[in-house]
Structures are given as structure tokens and as C-alpha cells.
C-alpha positions, 0 to 999 in steps of 0.5 A: 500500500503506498504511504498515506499522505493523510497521516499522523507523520505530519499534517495533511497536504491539500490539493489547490488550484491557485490563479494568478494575475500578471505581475512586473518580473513574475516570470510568466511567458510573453503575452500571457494574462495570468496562469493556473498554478495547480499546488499541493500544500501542507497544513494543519487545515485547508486555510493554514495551507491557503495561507501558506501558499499565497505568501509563498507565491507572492514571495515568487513574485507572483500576483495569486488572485483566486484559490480554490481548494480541492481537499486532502488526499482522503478527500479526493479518494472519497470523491472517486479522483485517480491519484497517480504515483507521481501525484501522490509522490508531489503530495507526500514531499510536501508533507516530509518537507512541510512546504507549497509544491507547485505541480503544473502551471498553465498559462492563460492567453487572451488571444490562442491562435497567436500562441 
């Protein structure tokens, strides 16, 4: 059985999916009006880790407008999503290391057929 990230060996890590606005310096490709950042993050509850992740973001440079939680580990399996090895692997480093692991970022475009 593959380790929970549910567990007493630290707190839960949540499953976030952040938007971010445009930002002077933030690193989002030309063009771009903001992005999507999809973010596993520990916390001993779903604000703590809300909390936590927006001041690491902001602390990259980047400008989080929106965050939408999509729960824990346990949560999720209850909910009938399929957590990959690699997903659960993100999911559990953020719990070993206490910290905001950002898994994927998309960015938006106004305009796709000139990107």
C-alpha cells in the first residue's frame, strides 16, 4: 500500500488550484494574462495551507488572485479522483518537507491562435 499522505507523520497536504494575475518580473511567458498554478500544500487545515501558499507565491513574485481548494488526499479518494504515483509522490514531499509544491502551471492567453 503506498504511504498515506493523510497521516499522523505530519499534517495533511491539500490539493489547490491557485490563479494568478500578471505581475512586473513574475516570470510568466510573453503575452500571457495570468496562469493556473495547480499546488499541493501542507497544513494543519485547508486555510493554514491557503495561507501558506499565497505568501509563498507572492514571495515568487507572483500576483495569486483566486484559490480554490480541492481537499486532502482522503478527500479526493472519497470523491472517486485517480491519484497517480507521481501525484501522490508531489503530495507526500510536501508533507516530509512541510512546504507549497507547485505541480503544473498553465498559462492563460487572451488571444490562442497567436500562441
Amino acid at each position: 500500500m503506498p504511504p498515506s499522505t493523510d497521516t499522523a507523520q505530519g499534517d495533511p497536504v491539500f490539493t489547490l488550484l491557485v490563479q494568478v494575475g500578471r505581475k512586473a518580473g513574475d516570470g510568466l511567458p510573453e503575452g500571457a494574462t495570468g496562469a493556473a498554478l495547480m499546488c499541493y500544500a501542507a497544513g494543519v487545515d485547508e486555510a493554514e495551507a491557503v495561507r501558506e501558499t499565497v505568501a509563498v507565491l507572492k514571495q515568487a513574485g507572483l500576483a495569486p488572485l483566486d484559490v480554490s481548494g480541492y481537499g486532502t488526499v482522503a478527500e479526493r479518494l472519497a470523491e472517486g479522483h485517480d491519484i497517480d504515483a507521481d501525484e501522490r509522490a508531489l503530495m507526500d514531499r510536501a508533507r516530509d518537507e512541510n512546504a507549497v509544491i507547485v505541480a503544473q502551471m498553465t498559462p492563460f492567453f487572451t488571444d490562442l491562435e497567436e500562441h
